[in-house]
C-alpha positions in Angstrom: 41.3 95.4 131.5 42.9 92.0 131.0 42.1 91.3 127.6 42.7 87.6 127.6 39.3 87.8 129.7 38.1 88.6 126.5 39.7 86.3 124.4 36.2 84.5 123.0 35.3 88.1 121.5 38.7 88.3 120.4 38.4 85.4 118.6 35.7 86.1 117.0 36.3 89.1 115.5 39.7 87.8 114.2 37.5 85.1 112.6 35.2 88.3 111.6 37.9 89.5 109.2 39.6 86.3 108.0 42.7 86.6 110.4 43.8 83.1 112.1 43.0 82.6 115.4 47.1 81.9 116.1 47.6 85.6 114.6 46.5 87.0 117.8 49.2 87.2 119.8 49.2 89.1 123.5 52.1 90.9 124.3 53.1 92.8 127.9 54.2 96.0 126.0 53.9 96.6 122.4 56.0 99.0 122.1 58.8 96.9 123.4 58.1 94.3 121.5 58.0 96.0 118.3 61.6 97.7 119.1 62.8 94.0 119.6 61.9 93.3 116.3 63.0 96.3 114.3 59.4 97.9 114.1 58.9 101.5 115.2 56.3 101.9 117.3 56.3 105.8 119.7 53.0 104.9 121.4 54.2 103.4 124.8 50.4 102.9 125.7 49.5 101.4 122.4 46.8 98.6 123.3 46.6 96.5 119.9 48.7 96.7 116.7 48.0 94.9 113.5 51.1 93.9 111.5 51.3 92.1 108.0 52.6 88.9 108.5 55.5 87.1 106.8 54.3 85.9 103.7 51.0 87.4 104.0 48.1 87.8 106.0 48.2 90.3 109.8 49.2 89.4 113.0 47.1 91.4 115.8 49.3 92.6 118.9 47.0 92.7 122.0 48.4 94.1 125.0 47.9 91.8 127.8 46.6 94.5 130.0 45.3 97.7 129.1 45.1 100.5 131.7 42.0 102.0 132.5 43.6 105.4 132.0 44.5 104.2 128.1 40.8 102.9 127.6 39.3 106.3 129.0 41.7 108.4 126.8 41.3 106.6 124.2 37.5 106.8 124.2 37.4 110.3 125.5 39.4 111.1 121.8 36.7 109.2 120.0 34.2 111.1 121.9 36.3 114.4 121.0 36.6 113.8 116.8 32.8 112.4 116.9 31.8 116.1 117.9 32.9 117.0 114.3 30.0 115.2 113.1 27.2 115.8 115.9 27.8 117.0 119.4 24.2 116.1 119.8 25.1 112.5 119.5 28.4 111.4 121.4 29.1 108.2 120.0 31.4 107.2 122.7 28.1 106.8 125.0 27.9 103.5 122.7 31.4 102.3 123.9 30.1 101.7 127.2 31.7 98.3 128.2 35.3 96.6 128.4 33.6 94.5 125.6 32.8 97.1 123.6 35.7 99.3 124.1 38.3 96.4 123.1 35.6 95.9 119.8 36.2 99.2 118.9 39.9 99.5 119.6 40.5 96.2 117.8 38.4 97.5 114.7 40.3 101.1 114.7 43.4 98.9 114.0 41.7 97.0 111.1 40.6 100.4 110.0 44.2 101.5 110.1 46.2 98.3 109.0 44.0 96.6 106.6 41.9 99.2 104.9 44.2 101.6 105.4 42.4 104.9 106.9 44.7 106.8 107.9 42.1 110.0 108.7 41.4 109.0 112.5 37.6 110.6 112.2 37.2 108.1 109.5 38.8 105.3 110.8 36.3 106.1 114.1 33.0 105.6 111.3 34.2 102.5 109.8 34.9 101.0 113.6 31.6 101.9 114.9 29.8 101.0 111.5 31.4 97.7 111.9 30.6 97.3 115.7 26.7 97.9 114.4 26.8 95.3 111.7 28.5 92.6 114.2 25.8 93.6 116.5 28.0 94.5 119.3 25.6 97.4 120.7 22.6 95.2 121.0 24.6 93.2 124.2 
């Protein structure tokens, strides 16, 4: 997925959660950029990163492009902890386009770096809580 193909969503959900639209910024790797500047980061795959910013506020790391094979594993692991809750429901069914999987993928790092929930199974909630309330599933 080339997420810049997606950049009006992107916006919008930056706007969604008080971030500035020039805190979005795509990288090639983030895990090479964050080693340029000093940040550890072991997830060679990692597709978005939120970071605080210098005096304040986030800045959202977007990978430019995002594999296929790091989308499907990284839904398949949403669709693994969601059997904790039902494994008549599979929530990852809901996560069913590039839209929707870079929604929820951008929201599990808001989860993460802004609410900090650091439980993964509850960071997955909030993200597809939020998704419902943005009215992401209803496209």
């Amino acid at each position: 997925m080339y997420t810049r193909n997606h950049y009006k969503l992107l916006k919008q959900l930056m706007e969604r959660y008080l971030f500035r639209e020039e805190d979005m910024i795509f990288v090639e790797n983030i895990a090479d950029w964050c080693k340029q500047c000093g940040i550890p980061e072991p997830d060679k795959e990692r597709p978005l990163k939120l970071l605080p910013g210098q005096g304040g506020g986030f800045k959202m790391l977007i990978k430019e492009y995002i594999p296929d094979k790091t989308l499907n594993e990284r839904i398949n692991a949403l669709s693994i902890r969601g059997q904790l809750v039902s494994v008549a429901h599979d929530r990852a069914e809901l996560v069913n386009s590039e839209e929707k999987k870079l929604a929820y993928l951008f929201l599990k790092e808001v989860a993460h770096g802004l609410h900090e929930i650091h439980d993964e199974l509850l960071a997955d909630n909030w993200a597809i809580e939020e998704m419902k309330h943005a009215g992401l599933f209803f496209k």
